[in-house]
C-alpha positions as CSV (number, residue, x, y, z in Angstrom):
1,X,2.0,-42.0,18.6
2,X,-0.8,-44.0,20.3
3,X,-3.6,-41.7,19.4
4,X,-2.7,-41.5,16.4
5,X,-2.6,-45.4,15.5
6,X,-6.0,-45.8,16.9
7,X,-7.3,-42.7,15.1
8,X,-6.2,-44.7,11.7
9,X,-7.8,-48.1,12.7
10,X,-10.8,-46.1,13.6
11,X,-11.0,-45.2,10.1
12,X,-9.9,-48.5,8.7
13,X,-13.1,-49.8,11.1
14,X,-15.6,-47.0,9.1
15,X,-14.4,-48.1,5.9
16,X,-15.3,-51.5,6.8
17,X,-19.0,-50.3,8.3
18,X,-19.6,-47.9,5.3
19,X,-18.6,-50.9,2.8
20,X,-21.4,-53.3,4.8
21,X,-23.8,-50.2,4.7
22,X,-23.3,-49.5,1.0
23,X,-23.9,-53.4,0.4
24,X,-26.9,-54.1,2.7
25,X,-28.2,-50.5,1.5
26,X,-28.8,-50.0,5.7
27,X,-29.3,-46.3,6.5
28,X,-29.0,-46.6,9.7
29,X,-25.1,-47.4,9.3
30,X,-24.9,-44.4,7.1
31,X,-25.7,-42.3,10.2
32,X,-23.4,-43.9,12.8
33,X,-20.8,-44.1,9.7
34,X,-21.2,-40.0,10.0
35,X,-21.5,-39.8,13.9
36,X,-18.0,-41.6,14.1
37,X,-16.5,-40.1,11.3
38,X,-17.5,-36.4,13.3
39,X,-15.8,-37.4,16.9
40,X,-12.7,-38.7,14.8
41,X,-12.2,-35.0,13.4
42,X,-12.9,-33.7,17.0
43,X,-10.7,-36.1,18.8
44,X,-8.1,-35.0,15.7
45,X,-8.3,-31.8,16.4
46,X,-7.8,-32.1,19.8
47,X,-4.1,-34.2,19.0
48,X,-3.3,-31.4,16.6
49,X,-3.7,-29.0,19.3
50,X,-1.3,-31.3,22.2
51,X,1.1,-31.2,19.3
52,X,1.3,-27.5,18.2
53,X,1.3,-26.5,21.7
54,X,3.4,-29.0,23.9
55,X,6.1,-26.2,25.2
56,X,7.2,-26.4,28.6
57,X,5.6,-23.0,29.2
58,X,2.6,-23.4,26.3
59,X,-0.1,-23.6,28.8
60,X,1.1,-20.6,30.5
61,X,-0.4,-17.2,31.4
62,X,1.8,-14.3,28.6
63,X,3.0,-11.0,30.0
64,X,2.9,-8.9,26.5
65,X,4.4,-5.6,25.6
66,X,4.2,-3.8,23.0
67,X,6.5,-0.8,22.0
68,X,6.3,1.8,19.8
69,X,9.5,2.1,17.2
70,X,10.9,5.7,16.0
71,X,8.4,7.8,13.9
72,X,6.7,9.7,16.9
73,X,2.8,9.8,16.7
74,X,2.7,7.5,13.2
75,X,4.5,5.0,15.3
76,X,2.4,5.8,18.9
77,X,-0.8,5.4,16.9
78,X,0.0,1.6,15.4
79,X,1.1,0.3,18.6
80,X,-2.0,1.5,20.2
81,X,-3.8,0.0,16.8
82,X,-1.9,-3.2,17.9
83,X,-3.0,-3.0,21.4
84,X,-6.3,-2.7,21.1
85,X,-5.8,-5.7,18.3
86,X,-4.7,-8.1,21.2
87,X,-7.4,-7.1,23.2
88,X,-10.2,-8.0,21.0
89,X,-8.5,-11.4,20.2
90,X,-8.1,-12.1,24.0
91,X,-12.0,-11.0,24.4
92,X,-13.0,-13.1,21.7
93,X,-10.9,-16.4,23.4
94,X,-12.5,-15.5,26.8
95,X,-8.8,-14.4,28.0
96,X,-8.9,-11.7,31.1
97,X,-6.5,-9.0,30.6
98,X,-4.7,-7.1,33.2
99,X,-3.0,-3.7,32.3
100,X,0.6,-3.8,33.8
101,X,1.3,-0.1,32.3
102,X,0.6,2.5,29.8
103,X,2.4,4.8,28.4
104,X,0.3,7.5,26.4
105,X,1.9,9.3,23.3
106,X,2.7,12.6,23.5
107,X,-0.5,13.6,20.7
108,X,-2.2,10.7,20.4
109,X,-1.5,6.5,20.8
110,X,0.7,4.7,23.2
111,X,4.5,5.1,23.4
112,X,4.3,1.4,25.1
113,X,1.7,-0.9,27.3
114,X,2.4,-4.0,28.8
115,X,-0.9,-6.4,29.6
116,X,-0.9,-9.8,31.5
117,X,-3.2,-12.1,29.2
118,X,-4.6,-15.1,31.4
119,X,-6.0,-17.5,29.7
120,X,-5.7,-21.3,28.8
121,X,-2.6,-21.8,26.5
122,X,-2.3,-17.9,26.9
123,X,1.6,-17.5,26.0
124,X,1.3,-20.9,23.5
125,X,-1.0,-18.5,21.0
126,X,0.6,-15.1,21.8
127,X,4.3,-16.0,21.2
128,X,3.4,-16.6,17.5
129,X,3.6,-12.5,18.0
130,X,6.5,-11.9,19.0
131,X,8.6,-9.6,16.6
132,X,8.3,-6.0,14.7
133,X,4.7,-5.6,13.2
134,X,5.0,-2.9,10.2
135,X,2.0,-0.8,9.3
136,X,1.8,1.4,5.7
137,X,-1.1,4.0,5.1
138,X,-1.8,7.5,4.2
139,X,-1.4,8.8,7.8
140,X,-3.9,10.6,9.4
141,X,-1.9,12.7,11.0
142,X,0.2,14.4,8.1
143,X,-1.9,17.1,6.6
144,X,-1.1,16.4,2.7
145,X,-2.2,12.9,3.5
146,X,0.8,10.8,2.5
147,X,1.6,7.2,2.8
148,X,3.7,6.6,5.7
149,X,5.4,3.9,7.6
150,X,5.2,2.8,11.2
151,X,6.7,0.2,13.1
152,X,6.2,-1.3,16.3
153,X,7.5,-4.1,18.6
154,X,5.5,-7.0,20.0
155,X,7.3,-9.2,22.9
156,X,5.4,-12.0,24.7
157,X,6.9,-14.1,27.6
158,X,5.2,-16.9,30.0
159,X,4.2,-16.0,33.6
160,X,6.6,-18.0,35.6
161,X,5.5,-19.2,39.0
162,X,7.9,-19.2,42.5
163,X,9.2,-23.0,41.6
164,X,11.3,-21.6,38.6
165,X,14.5,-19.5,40.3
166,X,15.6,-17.0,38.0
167,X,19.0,-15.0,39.5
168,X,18.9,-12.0,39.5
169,X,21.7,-10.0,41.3
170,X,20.6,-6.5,42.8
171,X,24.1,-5.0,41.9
172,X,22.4,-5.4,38.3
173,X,18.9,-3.6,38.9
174,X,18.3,0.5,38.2
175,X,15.3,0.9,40.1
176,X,13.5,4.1,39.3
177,X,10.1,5.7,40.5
178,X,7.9,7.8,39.1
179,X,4.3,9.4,39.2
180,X,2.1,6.9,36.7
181,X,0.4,8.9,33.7
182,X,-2.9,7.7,32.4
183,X,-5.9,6.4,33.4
184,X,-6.0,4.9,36.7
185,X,-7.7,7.9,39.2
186,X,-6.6,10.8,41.3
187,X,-4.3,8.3,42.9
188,X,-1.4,7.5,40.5
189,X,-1.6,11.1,39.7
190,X,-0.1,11.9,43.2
191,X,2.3,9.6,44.2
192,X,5.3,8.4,42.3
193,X,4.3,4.7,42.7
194,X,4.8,3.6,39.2
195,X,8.2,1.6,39.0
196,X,10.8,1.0,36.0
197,X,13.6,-1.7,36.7
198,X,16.5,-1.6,34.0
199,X,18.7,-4.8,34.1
200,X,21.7,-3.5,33.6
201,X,23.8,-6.6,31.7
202,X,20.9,-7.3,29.0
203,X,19.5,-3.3,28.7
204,X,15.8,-4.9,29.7
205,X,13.5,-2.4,30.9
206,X,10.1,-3.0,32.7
207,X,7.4,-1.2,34.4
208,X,4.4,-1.3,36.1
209,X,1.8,1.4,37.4
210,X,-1.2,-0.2,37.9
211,X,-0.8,-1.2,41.6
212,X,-1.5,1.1,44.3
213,X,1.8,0.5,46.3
214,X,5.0,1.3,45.3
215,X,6.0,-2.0,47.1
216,X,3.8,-3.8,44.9
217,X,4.2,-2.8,41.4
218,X,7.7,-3.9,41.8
219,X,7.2,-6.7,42.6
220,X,4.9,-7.1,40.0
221,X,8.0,-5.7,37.6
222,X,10.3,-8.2,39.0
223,X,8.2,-11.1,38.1
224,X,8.5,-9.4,34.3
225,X,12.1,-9.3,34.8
226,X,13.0,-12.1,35.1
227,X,10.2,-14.1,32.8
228,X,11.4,-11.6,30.1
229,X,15.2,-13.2,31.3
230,X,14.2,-16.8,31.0
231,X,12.6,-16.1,27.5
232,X,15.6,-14.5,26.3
233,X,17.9,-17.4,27.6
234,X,15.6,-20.1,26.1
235,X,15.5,-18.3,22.8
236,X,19.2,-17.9,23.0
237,X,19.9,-21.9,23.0
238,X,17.3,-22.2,20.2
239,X,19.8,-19.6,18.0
240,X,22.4,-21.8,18.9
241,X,20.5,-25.3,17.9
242,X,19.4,-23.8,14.8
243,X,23.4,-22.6,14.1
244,X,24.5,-26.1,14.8
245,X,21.9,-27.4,12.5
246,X,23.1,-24.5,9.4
247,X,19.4,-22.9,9.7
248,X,18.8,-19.7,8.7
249,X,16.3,-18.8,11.1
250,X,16.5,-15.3,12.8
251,X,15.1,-16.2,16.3
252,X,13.9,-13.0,18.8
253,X,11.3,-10.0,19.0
254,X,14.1,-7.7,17.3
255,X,13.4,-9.5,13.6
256,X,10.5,-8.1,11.1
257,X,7.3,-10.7,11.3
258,X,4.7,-8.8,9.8
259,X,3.4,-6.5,7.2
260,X,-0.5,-5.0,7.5
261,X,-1.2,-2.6,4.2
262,X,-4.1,-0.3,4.2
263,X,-2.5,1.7,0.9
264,X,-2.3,1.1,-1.7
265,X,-3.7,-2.0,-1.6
266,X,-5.6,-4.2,1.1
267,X,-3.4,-6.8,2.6
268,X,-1.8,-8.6,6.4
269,X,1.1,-10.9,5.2
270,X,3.2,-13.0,7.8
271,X,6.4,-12.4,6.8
272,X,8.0,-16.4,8.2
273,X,5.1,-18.4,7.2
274,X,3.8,-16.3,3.7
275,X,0.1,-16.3,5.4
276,X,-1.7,-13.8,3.5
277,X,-5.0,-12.1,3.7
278,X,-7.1,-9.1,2.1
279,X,-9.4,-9.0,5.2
280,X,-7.2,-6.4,7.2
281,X,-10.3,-4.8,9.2
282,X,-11.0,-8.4,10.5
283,X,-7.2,-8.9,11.2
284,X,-7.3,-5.5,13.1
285,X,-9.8,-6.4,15.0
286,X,-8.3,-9.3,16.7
287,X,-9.0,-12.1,14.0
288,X,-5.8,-13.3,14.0
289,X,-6.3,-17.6,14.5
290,X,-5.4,-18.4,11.1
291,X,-2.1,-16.2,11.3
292,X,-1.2,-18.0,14.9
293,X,-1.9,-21.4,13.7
294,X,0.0,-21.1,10.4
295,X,3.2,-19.8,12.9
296,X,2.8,-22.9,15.1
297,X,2.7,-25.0,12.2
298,X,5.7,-23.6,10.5
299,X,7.6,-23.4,14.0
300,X,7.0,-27.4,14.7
301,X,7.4,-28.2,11.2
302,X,11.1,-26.0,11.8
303,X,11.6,-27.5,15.0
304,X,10.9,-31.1,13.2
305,X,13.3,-30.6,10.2
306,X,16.1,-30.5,13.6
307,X,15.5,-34.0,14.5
308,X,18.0,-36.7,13.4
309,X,18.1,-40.0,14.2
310,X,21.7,-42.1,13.9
């Protein structure tokens, strides 16, 4: 609470200056009046940012995947319209992106991709994505040009590093191999290096083609397995808190988050936090701060309304 406390006597000391300013007409106070006044809204900022993002795992690298729901190429096209989404917001945050694996639809789009986002506060931002993304338009793929709906699943999960253990029993592993479709060269055209791991207790499914080796891209799929295992534990004991607590709240990727309109009107709305906006071009291409930020405030708002004191 420090920061804050000296951020309001701060303020109580302008009032003070801009009072003596006003009085003995000085200009000169005006302008250090404003200079402070400036570096309190920066140094604010800066608190509301510690405060939105102060997760264990905030400040983490995100592995995200995004998946395709039924509909065939309506549904293949949106989640490569979401893919492409992410990667213009990570671009425009100066967040490197590493493609784990793509899977190309069968006539256009992506049946699934998963990308490793590194970046500053990486998974903080992207797990305010997390959930089915819903799409209506008049498809360009149906010759009498009708309106159609397509859905698609966004899941985002921290990149652990070696000190967290995550058990994971090989009795419980289908390990499968396959030749990688896709860009990537002649190579993962010849050798069935890609890898898909099912965990058999939970039904989670990973894979990863874009390392030469076999040897490597599962290890690589192992490190998804079991970040993907944590999440889904931690987001477990946050069902049960909000149970205990008589909330409402559907927590998990499975639940509808958002809608993005193209017909018949223009319009993105979030679904948990009632963030709307006309702009969807913008939204589509990867302008999606104001949606995040809304979804961290409504989740530490939620997380607030929890806390009891006796």
């Amino acid at each position: 609470m420090a920061p804050w406390l000296s951020m309001e006597n701060r303020i109580g000391s302008l009032d003070e200056l801009m009072e003596l300013a006003l009085a003995e007409e000085d200009e000169s106070l005006v302008g250090e009046v404003a200079t402070e006044l400036s570096q309190i809204r920066a140094d604010l900022a800066k608190s509301e940012h510690a405060l939105l993002l102060s997760g264990e795992h905030d400040s983490r690298n995100a592995y995200l995947s995004i998946n395709a729901g039924a509909g065939g190429t309506e549904a293949q096209d949106w989640c490569e319209m979401l893919a492409r989404m992410y990667l213009r917001w990570a671009e425009d945050h100066e967040m490197a992106v590493d493609t784990i694996q793509a899977t190309p639809g069968e006539a256009a789009g992506l049946k699934s991709t998963t990308y490793l986002v590194k970046g500053a506060f990486a998974f903080g931002y992207l797990q305010a994505e997390a959930g089915v993304h819903r799409l209506v338009r008049l498809s360009p793929f149906d010759s009498a040009h009708r309106r159609h709906t397509s859905f698609a699943s966004v899941d985002a999960v921290p990149e652990l590093d070696d000190s967290i253990e995550i058990e994971v029993s090989t009795e419980d592993l289908k390990v499968e191999t396959y030749r990688a479709s896709g860009a990537g060269g002649q190579h993962v055209n010849k050798t069935d290096s890609a890898v898909r791991i099912t965990h058999l207790p939970t039904g989670i499914v990973v894979q990863c083609q874009n390392e030469r080796s076999q040897h490597r891209n599962r290890d690589t799929a192992m490190k998804i397995l079991r970040a993907r295992l944590y999440e889904q534990e931690r987001r477990k004991q946050e069902e049960q808190k909000a149970a205990l607590r008589g909330e409402q709240r559907t927590i998990g990727w499975g639940s509808q988050i958002r809608s993005y309109v193209l017909h018949p009107y223009m319009m993105v709305k979030d679904l948990r936090t009632g963030h709307t906006t006309s702009s969807v071009d913008r939204v589509l291409d990867g302008d999606l701060d104001a949606f995040i930020r809304a979804y961290l405030e409504y989740a530490s708002a939620e997380d607030g309304a929890g806390v009891t004191s006796d």
